[in-house]
N, CA, C and O of each residue as an XYZ file, in Angstrom:
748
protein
N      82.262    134.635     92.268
C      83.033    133.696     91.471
C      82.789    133.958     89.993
O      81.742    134.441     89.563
N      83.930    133.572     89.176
C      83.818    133.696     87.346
C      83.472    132.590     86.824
O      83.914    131.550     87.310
N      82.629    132.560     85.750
C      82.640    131.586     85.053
C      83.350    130.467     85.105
O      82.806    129.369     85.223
N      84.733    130.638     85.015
C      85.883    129.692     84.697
C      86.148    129.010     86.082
O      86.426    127.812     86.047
N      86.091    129.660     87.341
C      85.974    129.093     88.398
C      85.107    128.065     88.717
O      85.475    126.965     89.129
N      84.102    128.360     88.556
C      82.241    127.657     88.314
C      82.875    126.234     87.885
O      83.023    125.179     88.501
N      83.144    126.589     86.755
C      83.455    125.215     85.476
C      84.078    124.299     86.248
O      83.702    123.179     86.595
N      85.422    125.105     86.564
C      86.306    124.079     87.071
C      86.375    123.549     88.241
O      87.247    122.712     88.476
N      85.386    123.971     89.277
C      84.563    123.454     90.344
C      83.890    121.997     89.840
O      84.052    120.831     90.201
N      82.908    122.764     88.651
C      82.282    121.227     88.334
C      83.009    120.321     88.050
O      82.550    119.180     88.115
N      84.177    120.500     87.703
C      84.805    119.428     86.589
C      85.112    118.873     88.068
O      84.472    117.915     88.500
N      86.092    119.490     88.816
C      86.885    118.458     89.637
C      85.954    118.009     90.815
O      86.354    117.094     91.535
N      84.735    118.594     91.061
C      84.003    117.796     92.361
C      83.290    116.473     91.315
O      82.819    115.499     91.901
N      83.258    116.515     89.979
C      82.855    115.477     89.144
C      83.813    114.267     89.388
O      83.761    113.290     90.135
N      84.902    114.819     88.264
C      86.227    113.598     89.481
C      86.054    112.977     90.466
O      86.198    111.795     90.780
N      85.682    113.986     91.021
C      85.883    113.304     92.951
C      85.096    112.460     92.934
O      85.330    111.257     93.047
N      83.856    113.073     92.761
C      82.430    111.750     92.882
C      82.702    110.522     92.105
O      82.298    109.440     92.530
N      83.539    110.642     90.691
C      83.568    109.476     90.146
C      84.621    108.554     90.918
O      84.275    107.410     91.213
N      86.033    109.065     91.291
C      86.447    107.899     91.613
C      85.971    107.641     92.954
O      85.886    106.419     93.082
N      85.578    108.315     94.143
C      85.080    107.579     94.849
C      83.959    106.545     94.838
O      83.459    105.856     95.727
N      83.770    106.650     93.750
C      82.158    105.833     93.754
C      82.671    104.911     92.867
O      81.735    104.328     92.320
N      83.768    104.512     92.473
C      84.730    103.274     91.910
C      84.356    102.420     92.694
O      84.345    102.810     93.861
N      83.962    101.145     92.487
C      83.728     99.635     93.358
C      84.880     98.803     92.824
O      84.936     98.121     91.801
N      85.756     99.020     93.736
C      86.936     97.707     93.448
C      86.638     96.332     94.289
O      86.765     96.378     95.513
N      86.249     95.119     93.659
C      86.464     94.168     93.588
C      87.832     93.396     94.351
O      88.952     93.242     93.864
N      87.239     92.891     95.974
C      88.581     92.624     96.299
C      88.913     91.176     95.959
O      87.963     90.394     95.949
N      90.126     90.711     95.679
C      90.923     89.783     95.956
C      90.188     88.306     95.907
O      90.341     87.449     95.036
N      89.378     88.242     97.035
C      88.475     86.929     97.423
C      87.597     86.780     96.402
O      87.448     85.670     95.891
N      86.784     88.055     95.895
C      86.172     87.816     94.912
C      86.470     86.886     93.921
O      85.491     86.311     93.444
N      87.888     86.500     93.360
C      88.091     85.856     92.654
C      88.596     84.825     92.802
O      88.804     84.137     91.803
N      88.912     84.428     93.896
C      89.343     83.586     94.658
C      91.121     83.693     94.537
O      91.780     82.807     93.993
N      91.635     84.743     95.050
C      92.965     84.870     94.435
C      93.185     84.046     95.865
O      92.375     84.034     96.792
N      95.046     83.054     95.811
C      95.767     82.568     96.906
C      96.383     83.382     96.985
O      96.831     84.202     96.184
N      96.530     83.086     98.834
C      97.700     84.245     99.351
C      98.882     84.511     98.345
O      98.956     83.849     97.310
N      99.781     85.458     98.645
C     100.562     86.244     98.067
C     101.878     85.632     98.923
O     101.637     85.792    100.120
N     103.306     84.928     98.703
C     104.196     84.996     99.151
C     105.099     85.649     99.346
O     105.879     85.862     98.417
N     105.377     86.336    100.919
C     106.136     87.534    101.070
C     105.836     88.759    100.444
O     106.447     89.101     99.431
N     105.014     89.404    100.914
C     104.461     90.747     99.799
C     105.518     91.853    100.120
O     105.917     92.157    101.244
N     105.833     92.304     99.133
C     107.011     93.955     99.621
C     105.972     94.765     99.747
O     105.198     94.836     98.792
N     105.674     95.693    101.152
C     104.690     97.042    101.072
C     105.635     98.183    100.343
O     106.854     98.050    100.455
N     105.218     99.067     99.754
C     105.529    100.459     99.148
C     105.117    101.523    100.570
O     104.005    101.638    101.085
N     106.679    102.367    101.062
C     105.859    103.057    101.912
C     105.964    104.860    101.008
O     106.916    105.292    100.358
N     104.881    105.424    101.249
C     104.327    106.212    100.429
C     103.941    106.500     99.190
O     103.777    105.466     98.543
N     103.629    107.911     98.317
C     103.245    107.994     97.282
C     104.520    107.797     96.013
O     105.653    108.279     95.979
N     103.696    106.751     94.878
C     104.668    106.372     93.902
C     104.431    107.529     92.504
O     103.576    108.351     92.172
N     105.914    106.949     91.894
C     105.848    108.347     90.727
C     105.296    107.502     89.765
O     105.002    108.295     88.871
N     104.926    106.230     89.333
C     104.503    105.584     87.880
C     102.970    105.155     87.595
O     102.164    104.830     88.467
N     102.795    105.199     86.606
C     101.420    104.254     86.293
C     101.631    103.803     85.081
O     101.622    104.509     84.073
N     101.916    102.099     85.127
C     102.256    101.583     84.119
C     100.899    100.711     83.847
O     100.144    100.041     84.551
N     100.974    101.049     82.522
C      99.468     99.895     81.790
C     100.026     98.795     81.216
O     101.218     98.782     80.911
N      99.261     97.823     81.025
C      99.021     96.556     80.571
C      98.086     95.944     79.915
O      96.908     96.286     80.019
N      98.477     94.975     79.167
C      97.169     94.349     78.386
C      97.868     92.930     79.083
O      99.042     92.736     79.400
N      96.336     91.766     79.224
C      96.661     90.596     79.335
C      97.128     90.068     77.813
O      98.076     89.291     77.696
N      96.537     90.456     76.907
C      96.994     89.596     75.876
C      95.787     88.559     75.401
O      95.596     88.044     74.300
N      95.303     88.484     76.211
C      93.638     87.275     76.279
C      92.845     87.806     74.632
O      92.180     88.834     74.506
N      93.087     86.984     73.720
C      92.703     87.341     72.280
C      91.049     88.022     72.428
O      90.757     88.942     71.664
N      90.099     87.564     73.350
C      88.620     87.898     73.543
C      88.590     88.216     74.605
O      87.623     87.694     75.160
N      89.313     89.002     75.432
C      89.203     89.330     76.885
C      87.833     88.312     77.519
O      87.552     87.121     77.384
N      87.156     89.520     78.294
C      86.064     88.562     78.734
C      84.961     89.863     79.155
O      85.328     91.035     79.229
N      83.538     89.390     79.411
C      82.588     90.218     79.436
C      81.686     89.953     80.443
O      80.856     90.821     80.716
N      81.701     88.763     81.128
C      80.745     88.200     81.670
C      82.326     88.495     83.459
O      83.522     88.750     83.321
N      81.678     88.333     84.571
C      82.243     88.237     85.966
C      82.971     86.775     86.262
O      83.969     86.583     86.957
N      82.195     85.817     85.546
C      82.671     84.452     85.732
C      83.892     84.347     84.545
O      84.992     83.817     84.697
N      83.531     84.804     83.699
C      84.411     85.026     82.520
C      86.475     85.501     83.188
O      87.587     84.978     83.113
N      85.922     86.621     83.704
C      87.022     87.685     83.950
C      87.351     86.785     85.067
O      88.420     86.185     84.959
N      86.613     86.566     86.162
C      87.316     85.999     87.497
C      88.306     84.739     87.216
O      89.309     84.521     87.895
N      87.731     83.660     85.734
C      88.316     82.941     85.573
C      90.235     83.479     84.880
O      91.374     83.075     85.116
N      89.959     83.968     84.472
C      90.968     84.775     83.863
C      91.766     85.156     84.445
O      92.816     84.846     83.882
N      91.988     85.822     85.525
C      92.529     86.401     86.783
C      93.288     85.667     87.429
O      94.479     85.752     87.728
N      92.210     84.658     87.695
C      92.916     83.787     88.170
C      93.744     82.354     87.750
O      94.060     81.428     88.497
N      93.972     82.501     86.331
C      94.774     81.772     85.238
C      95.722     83.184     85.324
O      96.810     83.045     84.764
N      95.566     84.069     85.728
C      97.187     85.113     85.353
C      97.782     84.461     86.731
O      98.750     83.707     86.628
N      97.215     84.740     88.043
C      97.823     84.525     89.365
C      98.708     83.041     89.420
O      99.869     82.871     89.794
N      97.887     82.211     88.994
C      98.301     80.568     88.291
C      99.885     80.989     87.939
O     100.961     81.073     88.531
N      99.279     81.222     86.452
C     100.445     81.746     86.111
C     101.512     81.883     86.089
O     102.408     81.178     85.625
N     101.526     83.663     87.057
C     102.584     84.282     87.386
C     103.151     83.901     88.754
O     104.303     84.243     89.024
N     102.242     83.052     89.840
C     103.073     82.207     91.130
C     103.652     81.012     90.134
O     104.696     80.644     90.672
N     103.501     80.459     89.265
C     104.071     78.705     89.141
C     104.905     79.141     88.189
O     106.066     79.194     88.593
N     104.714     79.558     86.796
C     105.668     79.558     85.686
C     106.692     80.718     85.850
O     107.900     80.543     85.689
N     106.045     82.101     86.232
C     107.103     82.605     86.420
C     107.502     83.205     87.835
O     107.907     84.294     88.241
N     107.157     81.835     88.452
C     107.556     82.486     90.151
C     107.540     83.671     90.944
O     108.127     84.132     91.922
N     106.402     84.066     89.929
C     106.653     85.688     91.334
C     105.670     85.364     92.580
O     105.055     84.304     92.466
N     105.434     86.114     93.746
C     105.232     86.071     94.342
C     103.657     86.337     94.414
O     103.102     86.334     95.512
N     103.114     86.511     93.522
C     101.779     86.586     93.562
C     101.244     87.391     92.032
O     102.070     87.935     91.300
N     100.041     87.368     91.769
C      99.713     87.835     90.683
C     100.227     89.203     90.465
O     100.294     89.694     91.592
N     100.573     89.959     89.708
C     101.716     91.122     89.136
C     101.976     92.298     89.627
O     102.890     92.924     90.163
N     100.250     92.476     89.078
C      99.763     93.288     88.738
C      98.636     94.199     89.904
O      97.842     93.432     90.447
N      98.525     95.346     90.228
C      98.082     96.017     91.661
C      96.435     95.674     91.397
O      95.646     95.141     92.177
N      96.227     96.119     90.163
C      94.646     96.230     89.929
C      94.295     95.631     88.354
O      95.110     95.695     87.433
N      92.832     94.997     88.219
C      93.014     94.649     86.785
C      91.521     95.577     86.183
O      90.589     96.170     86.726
N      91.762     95.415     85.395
C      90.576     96.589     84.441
C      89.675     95.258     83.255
O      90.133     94.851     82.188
N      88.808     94.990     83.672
C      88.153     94.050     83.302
C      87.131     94.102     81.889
O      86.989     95.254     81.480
N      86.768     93.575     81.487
C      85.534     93.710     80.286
C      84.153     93.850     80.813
O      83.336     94.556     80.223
N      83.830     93.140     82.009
C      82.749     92.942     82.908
C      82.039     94.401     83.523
O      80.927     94.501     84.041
N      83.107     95.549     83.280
C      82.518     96.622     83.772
C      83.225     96.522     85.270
O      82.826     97.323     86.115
N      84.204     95.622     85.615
C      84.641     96.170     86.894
C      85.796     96.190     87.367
O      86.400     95.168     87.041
N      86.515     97.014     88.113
C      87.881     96.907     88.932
C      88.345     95.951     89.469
O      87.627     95.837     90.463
N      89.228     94.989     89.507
C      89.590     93.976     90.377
C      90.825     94.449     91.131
O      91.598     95.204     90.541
N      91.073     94.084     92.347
C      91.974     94.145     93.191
C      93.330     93.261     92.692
O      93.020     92.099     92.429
N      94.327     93.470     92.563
C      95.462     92.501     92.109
C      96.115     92.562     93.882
O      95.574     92.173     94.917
N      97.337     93.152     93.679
C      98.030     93.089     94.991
C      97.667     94.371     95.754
O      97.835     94.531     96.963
N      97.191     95.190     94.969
C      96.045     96.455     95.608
C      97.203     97.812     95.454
O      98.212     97.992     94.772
N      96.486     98.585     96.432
C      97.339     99.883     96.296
C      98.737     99.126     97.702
O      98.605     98.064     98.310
N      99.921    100.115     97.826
C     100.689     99.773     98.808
C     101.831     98.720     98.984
O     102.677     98.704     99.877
N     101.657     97.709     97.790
C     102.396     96.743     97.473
C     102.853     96.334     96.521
O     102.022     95.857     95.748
N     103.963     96.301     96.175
C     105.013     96.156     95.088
C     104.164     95.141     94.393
O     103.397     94.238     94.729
N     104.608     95.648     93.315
C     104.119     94.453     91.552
C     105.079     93.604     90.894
O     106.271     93.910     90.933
N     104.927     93.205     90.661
C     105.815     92.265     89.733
C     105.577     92.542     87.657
O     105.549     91.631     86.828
N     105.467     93.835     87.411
C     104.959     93.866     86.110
C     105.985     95.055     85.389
O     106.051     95.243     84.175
N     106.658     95.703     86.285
C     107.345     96.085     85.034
C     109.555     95.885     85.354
O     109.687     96.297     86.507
N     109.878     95.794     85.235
C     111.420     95.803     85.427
C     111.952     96.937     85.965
O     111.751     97.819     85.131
N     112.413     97.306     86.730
C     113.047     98.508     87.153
C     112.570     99.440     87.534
O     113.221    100.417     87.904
N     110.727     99.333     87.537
C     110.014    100.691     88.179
C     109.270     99.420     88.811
O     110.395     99.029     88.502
N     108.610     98.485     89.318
C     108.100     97.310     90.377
C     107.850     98.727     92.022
O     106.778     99.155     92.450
N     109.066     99.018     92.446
C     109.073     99.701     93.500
C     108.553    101.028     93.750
O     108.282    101.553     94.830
N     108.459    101.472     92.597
C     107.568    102.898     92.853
C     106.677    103.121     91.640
O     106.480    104.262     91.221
N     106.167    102.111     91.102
C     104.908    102.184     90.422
C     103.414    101.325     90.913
O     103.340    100.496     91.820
N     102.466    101.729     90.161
C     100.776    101.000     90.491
C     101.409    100.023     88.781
O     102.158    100.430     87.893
N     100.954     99.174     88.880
C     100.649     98.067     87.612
C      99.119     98.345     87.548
O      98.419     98.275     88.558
N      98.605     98.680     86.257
C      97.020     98.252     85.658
C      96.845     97.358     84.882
O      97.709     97.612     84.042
N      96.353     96.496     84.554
C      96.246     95.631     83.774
C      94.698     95.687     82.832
O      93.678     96.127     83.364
N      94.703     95.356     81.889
C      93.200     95.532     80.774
C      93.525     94.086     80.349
O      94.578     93.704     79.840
N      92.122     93.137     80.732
C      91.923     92.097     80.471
C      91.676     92.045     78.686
O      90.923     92.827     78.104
N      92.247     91.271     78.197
C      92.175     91.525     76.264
C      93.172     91.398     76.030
O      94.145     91.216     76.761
N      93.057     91.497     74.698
C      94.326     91.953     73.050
C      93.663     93.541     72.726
O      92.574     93.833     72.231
N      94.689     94.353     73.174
C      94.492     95.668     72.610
C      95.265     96.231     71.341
O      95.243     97.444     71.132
N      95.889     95.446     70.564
C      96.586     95.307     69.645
C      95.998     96.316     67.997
O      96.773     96.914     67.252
N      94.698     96.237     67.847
C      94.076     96.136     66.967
C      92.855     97.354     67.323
O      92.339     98.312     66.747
N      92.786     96.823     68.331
C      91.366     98.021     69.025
C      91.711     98.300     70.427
O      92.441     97.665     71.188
N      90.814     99.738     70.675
C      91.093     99.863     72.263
C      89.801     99.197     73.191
O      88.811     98.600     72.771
N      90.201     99.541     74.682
C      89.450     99.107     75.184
C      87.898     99.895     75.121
O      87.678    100.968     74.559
N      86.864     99.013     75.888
C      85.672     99.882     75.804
C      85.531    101.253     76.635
O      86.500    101.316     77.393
N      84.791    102.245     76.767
C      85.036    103.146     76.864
C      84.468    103.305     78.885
O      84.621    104.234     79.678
N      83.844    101.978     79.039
C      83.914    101.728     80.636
C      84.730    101.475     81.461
O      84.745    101.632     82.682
N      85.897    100.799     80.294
C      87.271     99.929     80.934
C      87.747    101.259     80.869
O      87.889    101.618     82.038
N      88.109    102.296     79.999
C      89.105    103.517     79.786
C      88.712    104.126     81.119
O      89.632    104.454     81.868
N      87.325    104.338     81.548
C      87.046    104.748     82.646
C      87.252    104.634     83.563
O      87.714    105.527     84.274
N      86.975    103.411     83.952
C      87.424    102.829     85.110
C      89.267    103.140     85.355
O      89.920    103.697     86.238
N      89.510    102.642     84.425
C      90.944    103.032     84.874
C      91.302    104.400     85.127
O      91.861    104.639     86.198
N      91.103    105.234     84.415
C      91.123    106.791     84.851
C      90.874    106.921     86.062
O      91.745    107.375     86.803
N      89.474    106.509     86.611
C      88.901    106.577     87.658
C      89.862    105.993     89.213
O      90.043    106.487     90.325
N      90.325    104.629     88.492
C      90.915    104.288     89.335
C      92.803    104.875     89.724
O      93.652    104.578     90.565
N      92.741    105.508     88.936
C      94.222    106.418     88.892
C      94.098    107.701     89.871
O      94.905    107.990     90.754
N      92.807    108.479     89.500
C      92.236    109.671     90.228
C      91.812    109.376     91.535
O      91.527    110.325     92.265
N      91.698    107.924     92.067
C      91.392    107.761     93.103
C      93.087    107.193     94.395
O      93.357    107.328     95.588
N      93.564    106.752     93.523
C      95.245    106.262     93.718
C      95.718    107.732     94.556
O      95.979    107.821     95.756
N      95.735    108.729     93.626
C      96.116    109.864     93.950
C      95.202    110.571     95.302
O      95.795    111.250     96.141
N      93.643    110.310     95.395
C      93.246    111.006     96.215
C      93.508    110.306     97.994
O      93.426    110.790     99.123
N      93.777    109.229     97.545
C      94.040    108.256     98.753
C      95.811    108.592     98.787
O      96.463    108.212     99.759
N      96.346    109.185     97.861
C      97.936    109.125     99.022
C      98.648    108.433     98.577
O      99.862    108.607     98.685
N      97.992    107.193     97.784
C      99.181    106.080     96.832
C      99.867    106.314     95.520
O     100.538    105.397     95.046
N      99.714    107.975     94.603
C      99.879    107.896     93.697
C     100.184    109.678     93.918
O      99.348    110.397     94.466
N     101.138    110.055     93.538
C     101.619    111.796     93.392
C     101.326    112.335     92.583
O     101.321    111.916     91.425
N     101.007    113.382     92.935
C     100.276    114.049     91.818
C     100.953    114.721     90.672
O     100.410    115.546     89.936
N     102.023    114.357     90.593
C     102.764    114.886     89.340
C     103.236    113.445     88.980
O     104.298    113.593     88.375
N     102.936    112.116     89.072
C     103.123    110.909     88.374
C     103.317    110.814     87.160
O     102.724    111.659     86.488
N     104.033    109.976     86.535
C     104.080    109.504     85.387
C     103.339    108.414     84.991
O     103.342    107.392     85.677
N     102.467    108.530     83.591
C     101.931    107.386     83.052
C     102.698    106.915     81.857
O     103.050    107.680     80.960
N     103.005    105.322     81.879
C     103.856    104.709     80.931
C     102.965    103.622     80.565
O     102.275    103.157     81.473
N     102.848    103.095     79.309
C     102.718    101.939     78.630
C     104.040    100.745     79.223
O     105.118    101.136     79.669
N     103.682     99.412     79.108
C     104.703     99.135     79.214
C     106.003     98.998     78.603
O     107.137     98.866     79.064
N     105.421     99.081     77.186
C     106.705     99.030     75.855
C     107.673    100.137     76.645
O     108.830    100.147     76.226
N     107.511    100.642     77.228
C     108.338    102.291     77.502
C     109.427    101.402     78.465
O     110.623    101.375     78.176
N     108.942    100.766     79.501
C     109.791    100.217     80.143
C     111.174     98.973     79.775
O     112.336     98.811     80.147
N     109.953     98.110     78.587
C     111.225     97.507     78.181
C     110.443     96.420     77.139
O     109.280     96.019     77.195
N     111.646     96.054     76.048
C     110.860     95.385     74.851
C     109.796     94.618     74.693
O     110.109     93.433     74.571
N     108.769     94.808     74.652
C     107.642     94.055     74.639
C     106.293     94.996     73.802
O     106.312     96.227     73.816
N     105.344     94.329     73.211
C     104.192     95.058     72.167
C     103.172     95.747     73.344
O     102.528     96.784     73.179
N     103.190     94.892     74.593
C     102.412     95.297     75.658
C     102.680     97.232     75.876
O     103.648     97.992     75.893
N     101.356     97.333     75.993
C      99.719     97.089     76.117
C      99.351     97.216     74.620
O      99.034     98.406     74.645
N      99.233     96.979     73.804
C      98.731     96.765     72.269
C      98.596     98.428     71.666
O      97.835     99.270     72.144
N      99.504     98.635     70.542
C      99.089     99.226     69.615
C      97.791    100.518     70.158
O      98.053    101.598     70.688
N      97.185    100.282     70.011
C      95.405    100.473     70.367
C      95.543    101.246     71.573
O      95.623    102.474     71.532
N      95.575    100.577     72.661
C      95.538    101.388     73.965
C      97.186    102.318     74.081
O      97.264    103.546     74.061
N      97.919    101.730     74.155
C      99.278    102.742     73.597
C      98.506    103.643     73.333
O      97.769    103.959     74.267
N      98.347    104.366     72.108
C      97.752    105.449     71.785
C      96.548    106.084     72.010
O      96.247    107.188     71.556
N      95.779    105.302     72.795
C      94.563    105.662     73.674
C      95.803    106.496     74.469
O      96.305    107.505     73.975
N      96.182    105.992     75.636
C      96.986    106.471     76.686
C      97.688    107.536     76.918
O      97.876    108.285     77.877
N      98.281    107.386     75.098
C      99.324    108.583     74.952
C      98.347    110.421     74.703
O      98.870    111.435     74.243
N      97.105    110.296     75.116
C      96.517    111.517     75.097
C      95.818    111.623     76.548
O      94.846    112.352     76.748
N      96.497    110.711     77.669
C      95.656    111.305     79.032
C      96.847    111.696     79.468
O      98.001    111.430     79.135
N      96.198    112.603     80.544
C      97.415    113.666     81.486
C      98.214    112.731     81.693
O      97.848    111.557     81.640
N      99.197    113.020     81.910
C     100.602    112.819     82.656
C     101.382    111.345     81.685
O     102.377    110.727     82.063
N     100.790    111.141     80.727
C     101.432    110.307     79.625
C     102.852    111.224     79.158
O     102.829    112.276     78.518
N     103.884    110.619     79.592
C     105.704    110.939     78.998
C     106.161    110.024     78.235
O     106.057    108.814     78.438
N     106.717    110.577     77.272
C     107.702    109.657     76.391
C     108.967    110.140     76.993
O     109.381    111.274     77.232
N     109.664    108.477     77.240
C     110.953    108.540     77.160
C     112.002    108.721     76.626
O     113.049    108.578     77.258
């Protein structure tokens, strides 16, 4: 083997180990309520759309974030009637992954890609600053793992949500975090 082979051995059995060793946080953890009528997604989707909650101080603490979560699910079942909280997975301040509607099941977070995209969500205002560099991780992590499980193609697209349709979401900040990882397209 060459050098360059070597390398790129390490790099991607590195990957591997990281997202498998991702701890997603399911559902109960936060005490999410059932989901009404869930749409399943059958196979691998082409999108990965990001999100910011908008939460001016995100949160840092588990009790913090869980509360949070579950003021989006609130939320997004009562005010704006969707069928359950949005969003597939949320990217927390706490250092951890939360389960939203998970991999396999339609989101409610972006307009016109819902059916063949993952929703991420980053608990905060990314407006001003990006996220910390555990949250950037995690989400990477949890994208690289989307894909190794079958829920996410490997030639996917990553979108902010502004891309999809008028809104500041995901802030300034992470926008341009984003716009330098693989598979980031402008429309």
């Amino acid at each position: 083997m060459n050098t360059f082979t070597i390398i790129a051995c390490v790099v991607l059995c590195t990957l591997a180990l990281s997202a498998d060793a991702l701890n997603i946080e399911p559902r109960s953890s936060w005490g999410a309520v059932a989901a009404r009528s869930p749409a399943r997604i059958s196979g691998a989707v082409d999108y990965v759309i990001i999100h910011h909650s908008d939460n001016p101080n995100g949160c840092s603490t588990s009790d913090q974030c869980k509360r949070m979560i579950k003021a989006i699910q609130t939320d997004h079942k009562g005010r704006r009637n969707f069928s359950d909280i949005g969003y597939n997975f949320i990217v927390a301040g706490d250092g951890k992954v939360y389960e939203g509607r998970g991999f396999g099941l339609q989101g409610s977070h972006a307009p016109n890609y819902n059916r063949n995209s993952i929703g991420i969500v980053f608990i905060g205002n990314f407006q001003g600053s990006a996220p910390s560099s555990q949250m950037l991780r995690n989400a990477k992590d949890l994208i690289a793992l989307a894909q190794q499980r079958g829920y996410l193609k490997d030639n996917y697209t990553l979108l902010g949500h502004r891309q999809t349709k008028a809104t500041a979401c995901p802030g300034d900040a992470l926008f341009n975090e984003i716009k330098t990882w693989p598979h980031w397209r402008q429309l």
